[in-house]
C-alpha positions in Angstrom: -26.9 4.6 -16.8 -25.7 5.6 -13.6 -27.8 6.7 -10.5 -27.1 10.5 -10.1 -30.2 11.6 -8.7 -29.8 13.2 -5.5 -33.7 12.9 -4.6 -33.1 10.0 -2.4 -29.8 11.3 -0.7 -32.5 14.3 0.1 -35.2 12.0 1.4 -32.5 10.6 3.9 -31.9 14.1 4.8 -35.3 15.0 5.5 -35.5 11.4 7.5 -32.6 12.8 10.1 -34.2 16.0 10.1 -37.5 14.2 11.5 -35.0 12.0 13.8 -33.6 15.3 15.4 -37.0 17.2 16.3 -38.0 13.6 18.2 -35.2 13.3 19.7 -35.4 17.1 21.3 -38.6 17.7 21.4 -37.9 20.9 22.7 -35.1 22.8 20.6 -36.1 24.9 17.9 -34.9 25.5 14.6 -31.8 27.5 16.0 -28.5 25.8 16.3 -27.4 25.9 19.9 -26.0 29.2 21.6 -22.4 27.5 21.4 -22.7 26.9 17.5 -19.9 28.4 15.3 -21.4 28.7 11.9 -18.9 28.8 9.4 -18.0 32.5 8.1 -16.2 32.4 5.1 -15.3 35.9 6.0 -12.9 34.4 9.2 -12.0 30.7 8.4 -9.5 30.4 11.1 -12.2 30.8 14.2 -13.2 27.4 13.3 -9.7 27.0 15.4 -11.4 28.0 18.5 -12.7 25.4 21.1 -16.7 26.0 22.1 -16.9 29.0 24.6 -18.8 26.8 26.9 -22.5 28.5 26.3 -25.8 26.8 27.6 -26.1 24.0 24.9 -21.9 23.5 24.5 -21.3 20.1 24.5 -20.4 18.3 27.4 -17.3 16.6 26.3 -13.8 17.8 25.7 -13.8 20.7 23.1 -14.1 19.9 19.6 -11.5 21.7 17.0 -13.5 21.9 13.5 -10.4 22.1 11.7 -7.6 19.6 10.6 -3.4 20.6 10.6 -1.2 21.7 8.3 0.3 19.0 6.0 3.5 21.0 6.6 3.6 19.8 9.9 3.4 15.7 9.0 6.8 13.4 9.1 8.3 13.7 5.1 10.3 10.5 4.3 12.9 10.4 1.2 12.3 13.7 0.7 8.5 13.8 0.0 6.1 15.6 2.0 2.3 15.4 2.0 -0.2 17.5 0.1 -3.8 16.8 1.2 -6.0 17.0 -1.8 -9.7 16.8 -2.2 -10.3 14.7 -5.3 -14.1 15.8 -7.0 -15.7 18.1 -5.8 -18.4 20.7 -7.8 -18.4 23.9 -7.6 -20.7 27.3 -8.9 -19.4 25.9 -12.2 -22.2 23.2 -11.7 -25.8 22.9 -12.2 -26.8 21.0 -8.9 -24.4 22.6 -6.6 -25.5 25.0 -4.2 -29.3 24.3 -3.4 -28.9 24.1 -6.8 -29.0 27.7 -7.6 -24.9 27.7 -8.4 -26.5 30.9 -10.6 -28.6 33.9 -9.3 -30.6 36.6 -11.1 -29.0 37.4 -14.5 -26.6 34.4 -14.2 -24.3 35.6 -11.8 -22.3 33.5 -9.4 -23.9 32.2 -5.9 -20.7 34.2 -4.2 -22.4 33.4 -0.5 -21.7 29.3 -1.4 -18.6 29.8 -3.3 -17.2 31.7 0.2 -18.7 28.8 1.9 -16.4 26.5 -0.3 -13.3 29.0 -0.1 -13.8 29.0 3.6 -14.4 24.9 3.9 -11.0 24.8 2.0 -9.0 27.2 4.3 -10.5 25.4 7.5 -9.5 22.3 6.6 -6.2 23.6 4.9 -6.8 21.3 1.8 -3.7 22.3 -0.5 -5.3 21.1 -4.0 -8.5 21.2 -4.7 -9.7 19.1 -7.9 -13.1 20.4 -9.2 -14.9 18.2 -10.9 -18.1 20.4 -12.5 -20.9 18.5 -14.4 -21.0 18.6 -18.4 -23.9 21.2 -19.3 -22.6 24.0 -17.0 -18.6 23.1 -17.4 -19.6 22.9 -21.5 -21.1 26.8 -22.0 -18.6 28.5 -19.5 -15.3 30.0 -20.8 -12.6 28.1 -18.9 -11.5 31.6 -17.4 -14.7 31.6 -15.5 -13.8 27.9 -14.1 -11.0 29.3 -12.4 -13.6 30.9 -9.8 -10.6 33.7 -9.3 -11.3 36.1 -6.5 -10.0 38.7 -4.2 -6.2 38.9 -4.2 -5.7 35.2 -5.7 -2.5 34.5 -7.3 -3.4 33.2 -11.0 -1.0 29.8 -11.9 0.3 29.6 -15.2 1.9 27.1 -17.5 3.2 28.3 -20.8 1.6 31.5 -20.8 -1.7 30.5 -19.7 -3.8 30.3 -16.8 -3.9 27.0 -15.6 -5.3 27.4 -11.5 -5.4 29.5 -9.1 -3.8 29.8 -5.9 -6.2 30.9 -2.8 -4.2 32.5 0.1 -6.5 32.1 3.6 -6.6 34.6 6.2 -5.3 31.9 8.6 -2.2 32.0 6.7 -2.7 28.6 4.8 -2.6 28.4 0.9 -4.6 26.7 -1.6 -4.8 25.5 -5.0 -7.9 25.7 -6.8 -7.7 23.3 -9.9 -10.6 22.8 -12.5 -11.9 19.5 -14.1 -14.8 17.5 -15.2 -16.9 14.6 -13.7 -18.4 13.1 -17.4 -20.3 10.2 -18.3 -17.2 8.1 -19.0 -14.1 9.9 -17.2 -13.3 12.7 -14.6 -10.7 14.5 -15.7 -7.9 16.6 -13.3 -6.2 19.4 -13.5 -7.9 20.4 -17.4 -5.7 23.4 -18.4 -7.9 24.5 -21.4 -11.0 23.2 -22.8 -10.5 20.1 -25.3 -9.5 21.0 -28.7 -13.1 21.8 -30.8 -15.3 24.7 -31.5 -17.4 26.3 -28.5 -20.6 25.1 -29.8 -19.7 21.4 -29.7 -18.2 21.3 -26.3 -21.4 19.7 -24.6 -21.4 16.8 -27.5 -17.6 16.7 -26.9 -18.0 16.2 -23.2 -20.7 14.0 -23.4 -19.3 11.4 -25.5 -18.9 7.9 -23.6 -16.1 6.6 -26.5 -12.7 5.7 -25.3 -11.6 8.4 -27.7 -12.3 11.2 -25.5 -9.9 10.3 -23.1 -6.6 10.9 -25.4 -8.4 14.4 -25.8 -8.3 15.2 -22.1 -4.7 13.6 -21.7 -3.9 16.7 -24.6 -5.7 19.3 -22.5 -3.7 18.5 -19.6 -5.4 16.1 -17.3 -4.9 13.6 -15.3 -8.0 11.1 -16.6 -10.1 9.3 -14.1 -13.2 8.1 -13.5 -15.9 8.3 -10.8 -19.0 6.2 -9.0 -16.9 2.8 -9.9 -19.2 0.9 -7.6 -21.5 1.4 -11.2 -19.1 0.2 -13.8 -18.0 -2.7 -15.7 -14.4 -3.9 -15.8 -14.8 -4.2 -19.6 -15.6 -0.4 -20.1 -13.1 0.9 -17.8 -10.4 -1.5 -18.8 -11.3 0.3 -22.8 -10.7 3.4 -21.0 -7.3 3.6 -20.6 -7.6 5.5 -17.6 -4.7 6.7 -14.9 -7.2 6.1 -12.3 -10.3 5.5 -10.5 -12.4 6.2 -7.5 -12.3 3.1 -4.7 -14.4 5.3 -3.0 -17.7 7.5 -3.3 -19.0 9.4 -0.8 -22.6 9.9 -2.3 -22.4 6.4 -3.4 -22.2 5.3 0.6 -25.4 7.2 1.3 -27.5 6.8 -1.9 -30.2 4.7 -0.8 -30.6 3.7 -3.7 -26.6 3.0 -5.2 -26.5 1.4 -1.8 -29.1 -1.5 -2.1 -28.3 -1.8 -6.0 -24.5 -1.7 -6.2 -23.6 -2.4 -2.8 -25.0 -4.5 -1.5 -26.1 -2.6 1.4 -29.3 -1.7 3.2 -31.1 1.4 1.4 -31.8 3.3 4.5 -29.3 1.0 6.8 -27.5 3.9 8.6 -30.5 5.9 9.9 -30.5 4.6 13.1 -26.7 5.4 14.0 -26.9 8.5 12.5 -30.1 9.9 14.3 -28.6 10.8 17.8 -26.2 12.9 15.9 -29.0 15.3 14.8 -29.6 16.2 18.0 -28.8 19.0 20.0 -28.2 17.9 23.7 -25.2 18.3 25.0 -24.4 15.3 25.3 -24.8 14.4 21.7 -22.3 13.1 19.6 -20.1 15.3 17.8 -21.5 16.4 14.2 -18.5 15.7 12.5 -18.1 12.2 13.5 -21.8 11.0 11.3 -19.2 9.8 9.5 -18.0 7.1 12.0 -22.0 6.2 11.7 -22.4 5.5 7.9 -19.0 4.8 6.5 -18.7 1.2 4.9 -16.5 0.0 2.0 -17.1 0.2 -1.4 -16.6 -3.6 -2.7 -17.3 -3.5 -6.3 -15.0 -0.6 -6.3 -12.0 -2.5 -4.9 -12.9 -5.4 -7.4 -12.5 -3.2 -10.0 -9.8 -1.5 -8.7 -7.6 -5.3 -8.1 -8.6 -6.6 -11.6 -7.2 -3.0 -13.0 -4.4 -3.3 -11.1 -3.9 -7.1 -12.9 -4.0 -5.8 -15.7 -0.6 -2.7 -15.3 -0.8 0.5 -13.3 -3.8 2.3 -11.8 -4.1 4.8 -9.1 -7.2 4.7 -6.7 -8.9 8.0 -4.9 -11.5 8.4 -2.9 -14.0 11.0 -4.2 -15.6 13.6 -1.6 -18.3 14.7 -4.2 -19.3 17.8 -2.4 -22.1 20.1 -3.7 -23.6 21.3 -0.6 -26.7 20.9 -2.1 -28.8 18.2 -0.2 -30.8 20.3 2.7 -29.9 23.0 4.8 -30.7 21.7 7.8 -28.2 23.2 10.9 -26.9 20.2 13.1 -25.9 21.2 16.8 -22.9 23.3 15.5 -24.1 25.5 13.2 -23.6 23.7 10.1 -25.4 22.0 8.2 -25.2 18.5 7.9 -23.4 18.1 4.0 -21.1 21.6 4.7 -18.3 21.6 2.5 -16.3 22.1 5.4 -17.8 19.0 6.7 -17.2 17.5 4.0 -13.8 18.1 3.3 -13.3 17.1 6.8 -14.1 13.3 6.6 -11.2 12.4 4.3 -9.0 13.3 1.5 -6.3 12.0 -0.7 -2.5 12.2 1.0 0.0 13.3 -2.3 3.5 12.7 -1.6 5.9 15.0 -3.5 9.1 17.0 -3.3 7.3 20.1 -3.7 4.0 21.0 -3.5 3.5 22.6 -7.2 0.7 21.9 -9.6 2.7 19.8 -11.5 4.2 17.7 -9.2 0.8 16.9 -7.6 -0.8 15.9 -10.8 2.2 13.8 -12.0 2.0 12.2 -8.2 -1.7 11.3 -8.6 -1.0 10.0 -12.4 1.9 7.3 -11.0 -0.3 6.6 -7.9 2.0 8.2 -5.4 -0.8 9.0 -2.7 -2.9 7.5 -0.3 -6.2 7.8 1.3 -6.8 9.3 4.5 -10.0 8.9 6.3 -9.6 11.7 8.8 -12.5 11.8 10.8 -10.6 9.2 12.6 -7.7 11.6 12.9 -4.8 13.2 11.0 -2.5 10.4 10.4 1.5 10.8 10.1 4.5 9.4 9.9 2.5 6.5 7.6 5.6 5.3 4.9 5.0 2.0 2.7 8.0 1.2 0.2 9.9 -1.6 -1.5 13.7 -2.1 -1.3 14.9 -4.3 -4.3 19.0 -4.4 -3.9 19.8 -1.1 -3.8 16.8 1.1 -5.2 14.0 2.1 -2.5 10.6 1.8 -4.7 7.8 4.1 -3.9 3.9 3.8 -4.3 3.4 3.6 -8.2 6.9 2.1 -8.7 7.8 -1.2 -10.0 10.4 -3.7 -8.8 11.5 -7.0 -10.6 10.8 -10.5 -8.3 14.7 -11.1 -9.6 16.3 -8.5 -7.3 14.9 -10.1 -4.1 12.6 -7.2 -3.1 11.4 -6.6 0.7 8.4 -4.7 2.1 8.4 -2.0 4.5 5.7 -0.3 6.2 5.5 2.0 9.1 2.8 2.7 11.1 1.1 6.0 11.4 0.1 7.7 14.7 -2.3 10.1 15.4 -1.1 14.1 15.0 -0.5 15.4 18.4 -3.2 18.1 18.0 -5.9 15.0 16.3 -8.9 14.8 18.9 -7.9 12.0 21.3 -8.5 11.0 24.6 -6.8 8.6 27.3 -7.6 5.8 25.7 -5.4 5.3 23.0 -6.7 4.0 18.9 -5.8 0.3 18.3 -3.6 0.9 14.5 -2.8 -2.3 12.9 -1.7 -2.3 9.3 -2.5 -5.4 6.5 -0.5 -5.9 3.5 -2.2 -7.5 0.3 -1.2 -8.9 -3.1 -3.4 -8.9 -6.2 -2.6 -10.9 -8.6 -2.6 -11.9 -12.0 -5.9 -12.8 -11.8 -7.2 -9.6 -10.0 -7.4 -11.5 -6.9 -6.6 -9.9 -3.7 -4.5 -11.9 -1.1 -3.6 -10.9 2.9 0.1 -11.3 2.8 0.4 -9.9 6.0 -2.1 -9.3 9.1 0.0 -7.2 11.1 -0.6 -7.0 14.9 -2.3 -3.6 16.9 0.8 -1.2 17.5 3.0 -3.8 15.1 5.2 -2.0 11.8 6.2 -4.7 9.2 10.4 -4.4 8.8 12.2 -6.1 5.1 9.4 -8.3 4.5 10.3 -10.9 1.7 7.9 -10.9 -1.6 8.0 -14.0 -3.0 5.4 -13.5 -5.8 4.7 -11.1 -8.2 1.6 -9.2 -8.2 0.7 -5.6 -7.2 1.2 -4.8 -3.2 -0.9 -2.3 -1.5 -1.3 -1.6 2.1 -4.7 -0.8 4.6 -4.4 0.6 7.7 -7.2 -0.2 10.1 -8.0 2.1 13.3 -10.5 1.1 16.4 -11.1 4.8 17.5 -11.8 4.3 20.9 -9.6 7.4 21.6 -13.0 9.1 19.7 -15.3 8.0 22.8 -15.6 11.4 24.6 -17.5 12.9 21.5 -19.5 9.7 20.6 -22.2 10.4 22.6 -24.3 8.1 25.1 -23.5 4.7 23.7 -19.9 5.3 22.3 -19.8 1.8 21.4 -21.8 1.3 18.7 -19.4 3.7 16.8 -16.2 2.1 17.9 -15.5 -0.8 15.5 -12.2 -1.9 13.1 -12.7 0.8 10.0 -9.9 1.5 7.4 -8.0 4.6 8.3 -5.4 4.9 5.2 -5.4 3.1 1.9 -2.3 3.0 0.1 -1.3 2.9 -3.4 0.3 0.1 -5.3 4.1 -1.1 -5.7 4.4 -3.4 -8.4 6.7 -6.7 -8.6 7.3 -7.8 -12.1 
């Protein structure tokens, strides 16, 4: 059975809410004078620096937004499309305070503008709902579509399959439904599965392997969430296209984390505190990521024995619901904001063209990566295998016979990332699983280093991390910007495979 309550993510909640009034005694409940709530009315004056009121922070200004994918370095062709991978919606129960539903059932239209906002601000091109079984089961799939205003409807063979947001800051979006269910999380559905209304919640519920050809049918891309929780057996029955190698409720669940971790329940409190507070010279909101972010072991381990065993695409899963406290932090927002949220990190999709299709087919081969980007918008990252004359991508395989050689180059920081004097130390590490699901550092590159044709001498499946020391992040860190300035993954790639 897997942990889902959110009642201890909200006792840590109300924990940092306590930390906050000690630690300034004398604010109020008001964010500061400088604070820029989000309006989902006017996404793009998130792109405003603080006007410099009374309680503005004392540091460089901060930019709540992130840049345009269209402005990253394409290679071969393919460009990036950031992606949010699960994420719930009105179309599910416990999102929204959970009140997704008002009076007479109808839609909680202040938090889905807060979502539509979040999603402009941080110009996320795809969005992959994810909405829980009973309210995704009793809804026609029209309604998951969460159309409004002058949205563009996308459709494929007649039918409506997602919807395309256009911002007022002049970015677009894709809105695409799915599921998160017991056994599978399924992109990109274009229809509910085959069966009558009235046995779509048993449908959806089941855990048997059978369900996910059903999906596959209704157009999805199947994968499955909170891996730190399963068994290799049960998702190796699944047949899935891939998994999540990252949770973000799973890294703050007191209790996933002492369970299934291996991490202390209420470990991060302490780092996180000053960042509830509203001095000026606090550390930046958005960066309580830099305070509680650790790797999700048993996620990897499953991950490497999948990827033993043939192909398998890993995401990291945001899990948004805005739905844990609303509690305003220094700017405005509250602490689990979508736009917050969808902030920290995302999944990097490299296609030719940023259509539905192409993304979904992209995240089914495992051409994409993850980019934590609370550390900064990476670009120019490119990881591919030459083998004689064919350049193999992420999700491609190469046979050991045609002397194959690994390339990787390493990513900088965007020119408008927040960054200081003091530049990030970027170093990259190449590993092989193999046969046995074991993973194995083939290369430990140096700070500033790319890796050039290097030889594979083994088969197995190659995958690369990218590790950042932020210390270019100092000026919004607060007091003591070193206890947030360690080695942290920045970008995990997907697998190339040597046969």
């Amino acid at each position: 059975m897997l942990r889902r309550s959110m009642q201890p993510y909200l006792r840590f909640v109300v924990v940092v809410a306590v930390a906050a009034l000690l630690l300034c005694a004398c604010s109020d409940d008001k964010p500061g004078a400088d604070a820029r709530p989000l309006d989902a009315r006017n996404e793009s004056a998130l792109d405003a620096p603080s006007d410099g009121g009374p309680d503005a922070p004392t540091g460089p200004p901060w930019v709540a937004t992130l840049p345009p994918t269209a402005s990253l370095a394409t290679h071969r062709g393919l460009r990036v499309v950031r992606t949010i991978v699960h994420s719930h919606s009105i179309s599910s129960h416990d999102a929204c305070d959970g009140k997704p539903r008002l009076a007479n059932d109808a839609p909680n239209e202040p938090c889905l503008q807060d979502l539509r906002a979040a999603v402009c601000a941080t110009r996320i091109d795809a969005l992959m709902l994810t909405e829980h079984i009973d309210s995704l089961s009793k809804r026609p799939y029209a309604e998951l579509l969460v159309q409004r205003d002058d949205d563009t409807l996308i459709k494929k063979a007649g039918s409506d399959v997602a919807v395309q947001m256009h911002c007022k800051n002049g970015h677009e979006a894709l809105f695409v439904p799915g599921a998160e269910l017991n056994h599978s999380m399924p992109l990109g559905l274009e229809r509910h599965v085959a069966g009558a209304a009235a046995d779509l919640p048993s449908i959806y519920s089941s855990i048997d392997p059978s369900l996910v050809p059903k999906l596959r049918d209704a157009g999805a891309v199947v994968m499955i969430a909170h891996t730190e929780q399963r068994k290799i057996d049960d998702l190796k029955a699944h047949g899935l296209d891939g998994i999540e190698i990252y949770n973000l409720h799973a890294n703050l669940d007191p209790n996933i984390r002492a369970d299934f971790l291996g991490l202390p329940s209420f470990g991060y409190l302490d780092a996180i505190a000053p960042f509830a507070s509203r001095k000026a010279n606090a550390p930046e909101p958005d960066l309580v990521f830099a305070a509680f972010f650790e790797e999700a072991k048993p996620s990897l381990d499953n991950w490497h024995a999948l990827l033993a065993a043939g192909k398998m695409t890993g995401v990291a899963g945001t899990d948004a619901h805005q739905n844990v406290l609303d509690f305003k932090l220094r700017d405005g927002e509250r602490l689990d904001s979508y736009r917050r949220m969808y902030r920290w990190f995302s999944n990097f999709v490299l296609v030719a063209s940023p259509e539905l299709d192409a993304i979904k087919d992209a995240l089914r081969r495992g051409r994409s990566y993850v980019a934590f980007e609370t550390y900064g918008t990476p670009t120019g990252f490119d990881f591919f295998v030459r083998a004689n004359s064919t350049v193999a991508e992420m999700g491609d395989e190469v046979a050991l016979a045609d002397a194959p050689t690994l390339s990787v180059a390493l990513p900088k920081l965007t020119s408008d990332s927040p960054q200081s004097a003091t530049a990030p130390e970027i170093a990259l590490r190449v590993l092989r699983v193999d046969a046995a699901g074991m993973a194995h550092v083939v290369r430990e590159g140096k700070p500033g280093e790319a890796i050039t044709d290097l030889a594979l001498t083994d088969t197995g499946a190659y995958r690369v991390e990218v590790h950042i020391t932020p210390h270019h992040l100092a000026p919004w860190l607060g007091e003591d910007p070193s206890r947030y300035i360690a080695k942290k993954v920045w970008i995990y790639s997907n697998a190339i495979y040597v046969r």
